[in-house]
C-alpha positions as CSV (number, residue, x, y, z in Angstrom):
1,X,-20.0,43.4,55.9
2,X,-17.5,40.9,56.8
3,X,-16.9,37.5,54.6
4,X,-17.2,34.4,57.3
5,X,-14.3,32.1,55.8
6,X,-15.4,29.0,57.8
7,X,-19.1,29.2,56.5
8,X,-17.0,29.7,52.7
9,X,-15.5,26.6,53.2
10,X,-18.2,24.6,54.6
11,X,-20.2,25.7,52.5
12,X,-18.3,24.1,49.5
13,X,-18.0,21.0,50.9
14,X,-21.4,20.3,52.5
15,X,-23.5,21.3,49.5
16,X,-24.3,17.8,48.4
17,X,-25.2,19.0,44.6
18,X,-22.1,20.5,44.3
19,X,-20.1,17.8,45.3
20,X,-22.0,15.1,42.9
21,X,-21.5,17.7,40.1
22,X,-18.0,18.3,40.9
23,X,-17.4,14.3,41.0
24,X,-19.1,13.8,37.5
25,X,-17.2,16.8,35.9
26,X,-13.9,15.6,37.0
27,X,-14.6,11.9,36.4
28,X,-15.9,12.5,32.6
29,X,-12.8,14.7,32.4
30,X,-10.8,11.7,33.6
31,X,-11.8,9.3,31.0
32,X,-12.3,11.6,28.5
33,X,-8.8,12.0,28.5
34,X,-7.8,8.5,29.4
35,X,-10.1,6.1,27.4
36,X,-9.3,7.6,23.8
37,X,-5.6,7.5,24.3
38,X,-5.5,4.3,25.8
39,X,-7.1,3.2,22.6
40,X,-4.7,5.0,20.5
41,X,-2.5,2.4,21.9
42,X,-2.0,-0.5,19.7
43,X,-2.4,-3.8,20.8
44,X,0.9,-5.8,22.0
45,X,1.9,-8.5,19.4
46,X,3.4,-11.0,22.4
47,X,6.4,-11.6,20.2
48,X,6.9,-7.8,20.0
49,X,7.0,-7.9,15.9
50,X,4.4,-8.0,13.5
51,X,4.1,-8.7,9.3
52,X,3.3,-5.2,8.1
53,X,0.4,-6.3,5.6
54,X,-0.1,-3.8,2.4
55,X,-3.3,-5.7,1.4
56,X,-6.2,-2.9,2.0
57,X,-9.7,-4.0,1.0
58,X,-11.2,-1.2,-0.7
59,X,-14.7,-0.5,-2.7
60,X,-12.7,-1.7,-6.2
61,X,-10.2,-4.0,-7.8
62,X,-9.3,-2.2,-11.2
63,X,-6.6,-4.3,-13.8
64,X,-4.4,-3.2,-16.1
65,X,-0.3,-3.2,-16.8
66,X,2.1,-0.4,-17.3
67,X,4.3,-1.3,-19.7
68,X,3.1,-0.8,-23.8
69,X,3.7,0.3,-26.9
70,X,2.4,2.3,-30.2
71,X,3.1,3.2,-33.7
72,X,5.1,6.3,-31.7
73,X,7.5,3.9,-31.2
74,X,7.6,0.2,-32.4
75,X,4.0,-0.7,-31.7
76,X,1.6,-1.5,-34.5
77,X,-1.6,0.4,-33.2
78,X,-1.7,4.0,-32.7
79,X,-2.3,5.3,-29.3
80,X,-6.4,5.2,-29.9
81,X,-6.7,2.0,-31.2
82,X,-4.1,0.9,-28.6
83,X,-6.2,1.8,-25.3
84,X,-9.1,0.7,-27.0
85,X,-8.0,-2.8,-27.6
86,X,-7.3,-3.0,-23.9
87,X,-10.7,-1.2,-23.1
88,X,-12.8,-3.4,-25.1
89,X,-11.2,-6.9,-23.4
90,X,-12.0,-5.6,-19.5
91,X,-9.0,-3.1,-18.9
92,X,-9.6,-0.5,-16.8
93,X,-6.5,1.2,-17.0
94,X,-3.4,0.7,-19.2
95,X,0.2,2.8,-19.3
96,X,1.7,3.6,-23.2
97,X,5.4,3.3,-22.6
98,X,7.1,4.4,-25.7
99,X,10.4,4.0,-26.0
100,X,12.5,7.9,-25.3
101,X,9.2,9.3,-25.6
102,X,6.1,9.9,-23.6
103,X,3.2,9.5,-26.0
104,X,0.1,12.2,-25.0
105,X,-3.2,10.9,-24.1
106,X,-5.4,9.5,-27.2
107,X,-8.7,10.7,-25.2
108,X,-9.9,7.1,-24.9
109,X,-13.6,7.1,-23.4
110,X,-13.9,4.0,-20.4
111,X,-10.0,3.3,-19.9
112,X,-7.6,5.0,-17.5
113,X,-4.5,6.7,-19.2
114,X,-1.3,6.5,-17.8
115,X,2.1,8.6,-19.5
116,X,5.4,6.8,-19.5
117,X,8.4,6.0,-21.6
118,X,10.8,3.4,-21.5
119,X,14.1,3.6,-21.2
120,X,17.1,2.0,-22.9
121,X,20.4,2.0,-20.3
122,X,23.2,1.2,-22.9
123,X,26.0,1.1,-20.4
124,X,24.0,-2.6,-19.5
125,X,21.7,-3.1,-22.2
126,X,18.8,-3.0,-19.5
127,X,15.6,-1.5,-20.4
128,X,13.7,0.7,-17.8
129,X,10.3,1.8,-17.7
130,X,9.1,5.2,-16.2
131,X,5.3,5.6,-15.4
132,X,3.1,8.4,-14.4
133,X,5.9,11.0,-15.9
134,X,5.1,14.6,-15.4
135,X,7.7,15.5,-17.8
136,X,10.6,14.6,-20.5
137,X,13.0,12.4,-18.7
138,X,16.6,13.4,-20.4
139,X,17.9,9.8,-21.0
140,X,21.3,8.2,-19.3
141,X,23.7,5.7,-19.9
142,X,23.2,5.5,-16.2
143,X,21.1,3.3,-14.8
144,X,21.1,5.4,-11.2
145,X,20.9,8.9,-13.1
146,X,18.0,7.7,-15.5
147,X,16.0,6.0,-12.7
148,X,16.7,9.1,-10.2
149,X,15.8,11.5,-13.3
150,X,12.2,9.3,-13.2
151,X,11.4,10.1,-9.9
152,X,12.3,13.3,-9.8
153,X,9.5,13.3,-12.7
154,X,7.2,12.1,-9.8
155,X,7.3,8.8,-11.6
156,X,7.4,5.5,-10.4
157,X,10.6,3.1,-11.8
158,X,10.1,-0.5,-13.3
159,X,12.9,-2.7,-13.8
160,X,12.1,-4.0,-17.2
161,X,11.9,-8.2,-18.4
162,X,15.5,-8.9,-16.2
163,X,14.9,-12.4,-17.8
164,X,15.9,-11.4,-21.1
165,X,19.5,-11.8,-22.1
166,X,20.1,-8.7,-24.0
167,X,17.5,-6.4,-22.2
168,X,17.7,-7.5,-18.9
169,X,19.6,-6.6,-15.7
170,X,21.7,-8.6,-13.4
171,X,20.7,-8.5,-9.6
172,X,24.0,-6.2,-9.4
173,X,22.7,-3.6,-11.8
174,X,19.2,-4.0,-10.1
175,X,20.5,-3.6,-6.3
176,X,22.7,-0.5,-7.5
177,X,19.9,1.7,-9.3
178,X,17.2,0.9,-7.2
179,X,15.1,2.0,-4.3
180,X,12.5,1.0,-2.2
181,X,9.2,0.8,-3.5
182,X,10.2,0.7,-7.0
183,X,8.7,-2.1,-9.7
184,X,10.1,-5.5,-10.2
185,X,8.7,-6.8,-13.5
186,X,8.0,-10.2,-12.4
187,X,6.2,-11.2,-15.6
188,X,6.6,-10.1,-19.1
189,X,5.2,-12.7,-21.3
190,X,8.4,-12.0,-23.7
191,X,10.9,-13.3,-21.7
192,X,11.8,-15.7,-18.6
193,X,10.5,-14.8,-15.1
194,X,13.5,-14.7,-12.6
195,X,12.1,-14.4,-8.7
196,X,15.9,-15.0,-7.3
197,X,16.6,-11.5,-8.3
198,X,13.4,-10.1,-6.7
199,X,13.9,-12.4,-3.6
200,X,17.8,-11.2,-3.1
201,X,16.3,-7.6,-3.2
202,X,14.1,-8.6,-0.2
203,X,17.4,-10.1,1.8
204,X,19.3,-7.1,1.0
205,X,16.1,-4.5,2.4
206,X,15.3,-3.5,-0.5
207,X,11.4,-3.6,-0.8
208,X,10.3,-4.0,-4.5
209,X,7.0,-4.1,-5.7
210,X,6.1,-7.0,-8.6
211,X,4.3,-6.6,-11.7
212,X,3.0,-8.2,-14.6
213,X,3.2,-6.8,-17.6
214,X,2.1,-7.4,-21.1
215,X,4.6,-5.2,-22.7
216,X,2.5,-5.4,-25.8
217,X,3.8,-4.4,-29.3
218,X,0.9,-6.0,-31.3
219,X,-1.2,-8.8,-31.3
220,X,1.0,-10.9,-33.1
221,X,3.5,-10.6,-30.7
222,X,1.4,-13.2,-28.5
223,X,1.7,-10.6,-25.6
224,X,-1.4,-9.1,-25.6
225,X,-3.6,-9.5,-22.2
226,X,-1.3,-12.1,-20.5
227,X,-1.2,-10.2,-17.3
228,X,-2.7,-8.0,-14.9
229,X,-1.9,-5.5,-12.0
230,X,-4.8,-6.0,-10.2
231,X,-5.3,-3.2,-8.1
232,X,-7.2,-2.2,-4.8
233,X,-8.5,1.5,-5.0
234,X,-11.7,3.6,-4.5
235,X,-12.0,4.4,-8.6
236,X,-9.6,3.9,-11.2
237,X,-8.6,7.3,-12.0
238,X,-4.7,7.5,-12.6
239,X,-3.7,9.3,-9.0
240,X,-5.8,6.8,-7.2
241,X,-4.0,3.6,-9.0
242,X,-0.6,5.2,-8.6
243,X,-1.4,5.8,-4.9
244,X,-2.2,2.2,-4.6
245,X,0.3,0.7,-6.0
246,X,2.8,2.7,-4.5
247,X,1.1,1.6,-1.4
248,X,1.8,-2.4,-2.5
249,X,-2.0,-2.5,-2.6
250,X,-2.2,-4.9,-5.5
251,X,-1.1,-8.2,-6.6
252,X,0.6,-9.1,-10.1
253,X,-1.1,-12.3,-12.3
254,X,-0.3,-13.6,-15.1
255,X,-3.2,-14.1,-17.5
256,X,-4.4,-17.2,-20.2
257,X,-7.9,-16.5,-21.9
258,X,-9.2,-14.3,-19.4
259,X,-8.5,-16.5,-16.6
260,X,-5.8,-15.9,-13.9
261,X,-5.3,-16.8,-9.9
262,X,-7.9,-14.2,-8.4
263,X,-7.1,-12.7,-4.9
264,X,-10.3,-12.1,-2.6
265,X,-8.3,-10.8,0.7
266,X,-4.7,-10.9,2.7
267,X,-5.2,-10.3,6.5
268,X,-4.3,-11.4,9.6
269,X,-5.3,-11.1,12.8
270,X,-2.6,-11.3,14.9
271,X,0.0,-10.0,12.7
272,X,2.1,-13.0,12.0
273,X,-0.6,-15.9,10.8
274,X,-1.1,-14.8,7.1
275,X,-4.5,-15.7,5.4
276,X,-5.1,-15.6,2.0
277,X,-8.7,-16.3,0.2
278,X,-9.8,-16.5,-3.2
279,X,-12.7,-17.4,-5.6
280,X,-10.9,-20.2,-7.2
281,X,-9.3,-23.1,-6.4
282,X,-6.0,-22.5,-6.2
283,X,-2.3,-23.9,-5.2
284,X,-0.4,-21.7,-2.8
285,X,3.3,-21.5,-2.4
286,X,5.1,-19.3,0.6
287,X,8.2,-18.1,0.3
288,X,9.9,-16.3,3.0
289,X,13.9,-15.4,2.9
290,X,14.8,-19.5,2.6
291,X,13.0,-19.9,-0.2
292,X,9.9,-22.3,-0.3
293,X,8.0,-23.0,3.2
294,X,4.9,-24.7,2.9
295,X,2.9,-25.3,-0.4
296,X,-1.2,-26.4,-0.2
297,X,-2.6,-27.6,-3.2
298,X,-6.3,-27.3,-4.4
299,X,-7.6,-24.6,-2.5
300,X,-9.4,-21.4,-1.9
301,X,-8.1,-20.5,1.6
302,X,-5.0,-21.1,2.9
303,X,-2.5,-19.1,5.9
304,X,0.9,-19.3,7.0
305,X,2.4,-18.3,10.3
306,X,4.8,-16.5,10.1
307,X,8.1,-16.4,12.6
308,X,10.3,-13.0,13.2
309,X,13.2,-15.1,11.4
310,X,11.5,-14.9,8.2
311,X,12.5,-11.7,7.4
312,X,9.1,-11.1,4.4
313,X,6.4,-13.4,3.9
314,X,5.1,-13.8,0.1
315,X,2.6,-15.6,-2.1
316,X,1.9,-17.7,-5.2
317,X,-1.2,-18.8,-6.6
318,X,-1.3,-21.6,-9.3
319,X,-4.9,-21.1,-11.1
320,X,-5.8,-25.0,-12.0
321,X,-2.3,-26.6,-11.6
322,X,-1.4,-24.3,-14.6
323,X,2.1,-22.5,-14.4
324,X,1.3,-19.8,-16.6
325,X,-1.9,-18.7,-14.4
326,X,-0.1,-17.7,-11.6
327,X,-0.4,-14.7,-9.4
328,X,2.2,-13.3,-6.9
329,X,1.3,-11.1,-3.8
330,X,3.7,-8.4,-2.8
331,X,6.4,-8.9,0.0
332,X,4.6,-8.7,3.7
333,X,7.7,-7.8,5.5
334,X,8.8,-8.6,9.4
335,X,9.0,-5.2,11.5
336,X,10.0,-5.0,15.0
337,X,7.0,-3.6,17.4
338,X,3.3,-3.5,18.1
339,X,0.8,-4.7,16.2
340,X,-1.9,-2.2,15.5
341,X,-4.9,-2.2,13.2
342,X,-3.5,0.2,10.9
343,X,-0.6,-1.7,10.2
344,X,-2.8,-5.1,10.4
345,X,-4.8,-3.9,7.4
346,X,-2.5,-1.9,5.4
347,X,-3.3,1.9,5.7
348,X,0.0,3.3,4.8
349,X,1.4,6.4,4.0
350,X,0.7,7.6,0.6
351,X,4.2,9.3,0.6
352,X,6.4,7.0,2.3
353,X,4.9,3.6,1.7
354,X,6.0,1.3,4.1
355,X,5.5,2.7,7.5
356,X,7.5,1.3,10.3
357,X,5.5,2.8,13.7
358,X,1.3,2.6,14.0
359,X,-0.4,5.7,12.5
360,X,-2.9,6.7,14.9
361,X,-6.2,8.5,14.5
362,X,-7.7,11.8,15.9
363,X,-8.6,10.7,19.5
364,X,-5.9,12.8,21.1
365,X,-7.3,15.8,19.6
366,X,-10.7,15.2,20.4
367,X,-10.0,14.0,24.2
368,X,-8.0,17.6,24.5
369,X,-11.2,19.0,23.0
370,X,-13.3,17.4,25.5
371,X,-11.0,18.4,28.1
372,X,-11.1,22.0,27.3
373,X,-15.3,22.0,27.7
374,X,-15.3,20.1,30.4
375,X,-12.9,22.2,32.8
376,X,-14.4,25.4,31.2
377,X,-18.0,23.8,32.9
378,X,-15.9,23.2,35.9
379,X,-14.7,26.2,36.4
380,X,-18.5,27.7,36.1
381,X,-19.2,25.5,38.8
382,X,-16.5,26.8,41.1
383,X,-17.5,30.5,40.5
384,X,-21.1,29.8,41.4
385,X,-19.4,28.0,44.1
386,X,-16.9,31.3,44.8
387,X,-19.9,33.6,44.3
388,X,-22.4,32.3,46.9
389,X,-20.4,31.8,49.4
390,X,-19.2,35.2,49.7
391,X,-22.5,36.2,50.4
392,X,-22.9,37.2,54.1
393,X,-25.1,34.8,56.3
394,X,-28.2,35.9,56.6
């Protein structure tokens, strides 16, 4: 028996159902491959920058501050009766910060705990909070050691009232200890509120987050709920709000009566015009690295847009023409590159915060997947191909 090469050949090539299921295979492998990762690709911002927004709508917006104290330190209430004043006025989640101590949970049924201690740095009088401690923090004279020390704790560091003149930091001290990602009180209803210092943190790259903070010692004290960390999350368990925080997925308000400047949404859609919405009417005021830009008054919806020179875009919102109900979104900063979805809307790293390239999903993976099966069918093809037209002619 002898194999007739010519009739092999011709065979291959003039077996019309063959050929169409050759063409499909190949085709479907072809976009398979080529549709997913060109849609991987994010979509060219035609300035080539974006504002990396870290506004992420999510199922929740849970409130609550992290800065607080007890009868373990120089608060009136104990820990119990603490949490459950904050619990029964519409917290859902509130730090106890005692000072050179972390006080343990009270057990308080319908309120998030979260541990932390607060931290005198006598070398500067400034006081510094650490939140969601896993451990003693050994305290410093240092500012860098004792904030260091808190992270290494896996807590987060908050730069304490820097408007009060004994307890307070200068933006020196402030620039020198921190790191990005940290917390900025911007509001303790103690003492003043200084944005310059949280504005020359932004110029120097340094990316704070700002809070609000009741820093409550009693009810007396006229601290108690007048502010709020409003907080984007799926629940309001204490790893979730931590996560979203560290994220920049909140915004800071000060609080009158149970009213403050309420945040609906931050988008945009083509990653330099900002829009901001809320329930109320509202005045906005944008600041970007020269200070004031544009101000709106009486309104629920308002945008800016933004220009690479601005270096971070940020909010205010004036509840009512009232100063003392305003709320402050955190810093949407200028980045170099693309603009892509995930950065659009704010899914960032839970680990590194800010990220500065597009985090893609799973399409390469799948399209390699896809691949795989459909050479594997091609290649069952060419066999059958291979085996019948070995076969001698008849």
């Amino acid at each position: 028996m002898s194999i007739d090469r010519p009739y092999f050949l011709n065979y291959i090539f003039s077996d019309q159902r063959i050929n169409i299921s050759l063409v499909i295979i190949f085709t479907a492998a072809f976009i398979s491959v080529s549709a997913p990762l060109a849609a991987a690709v994010p979509a060219s911002s035609s300035a080539g920058w974006h504002l990396n927004i870290t506004w992420q709508s999510l199922p929740g917006q849970y409130r609550g501050t992290l800065h607080g104290h007890t009868t373990n330190s120089d608060g009136v209430f104990t820990p119990a009766v603490f949490l459950t004043n904050y619990r029964d006025n519409g917290s859902d989640f509130q730090a106890i910060t005692d000072h050179s101590v972390i006080t343990k949970d009270p057990q308080v049924k319908g309120i998030t705990y979260i541990s932390g201690s607060e931290y005198s740095v006598m070398s500067n009088g400034g006081h510094m909070n650490g939140v969601w401690l896993s451990g003693k923090t050994t305290p410093s004279t240092n500012a860098v050691i004792i904030a260091q020390r808190i992270r290494d704790s896996g807590g987060k560091v908050i730069f304490n009232h820097p408007g009060s003149p004994t307890k307070g930091w200068t933006f020196k001290e402030i620039k020198a200890a921190a790191k990005p990602y940290d917390f900025y009180e911007m509001y303790d209803p103690g003492y003043p509120t200084i944005e310059s210092y949280y504005d020359q943190m932004l110029q120097n790259n340094i990316t704070m987050w700002a809070t609000a903070d009741d820093d409550d010692h009693s009810f007396k004290d006229g601290r108690f709920l007048k502010s709020y960390d409003v907080v984007n999350a799926y629940n309001s368990t204490s790893s979730e709000i931590k996560r979203q925080m560290s994220l920049g997925n909140f915004y800071a308000a000060m609080l009158d009566n149970g009213s403050y400047a309420r945040i609906n949404s931050i988008s945009t859609s083509d990653g330099h015009n900002v829009v901001i919405t809320s329930p109320d009417m509202c005045n906005f005021i944008w600041y970007t690295k020269d200070g004031v830009v544009k101000i709106t008054n009486n309104t629920n919806t308002d945008s800016y847009d933004a220009n690479p020179d601005d270096m971070y875009v940020r909010a205010e919102l004036v509840l009512d023409n009232i100063p003392r109900l305003k709320s402050w979104t955190q810093p949407m900063l200028v980045e170099n590159g693309s603009l892509s979805p995930t950065v659009c809307y704010g899914s960032l790293s839970p680990t590194v915060g800010l990220k500065t390239t597009p985090e893609y999903s799973n399409v390469g993976s799948i399209a390699c997947i896809l691949f795989i099966i459909l050479i594997i069918s091609a290649g069952a093809i060419a066999i059958m191909v291979i085996v019948r037209g070995l076969r001698p002619r008849n």
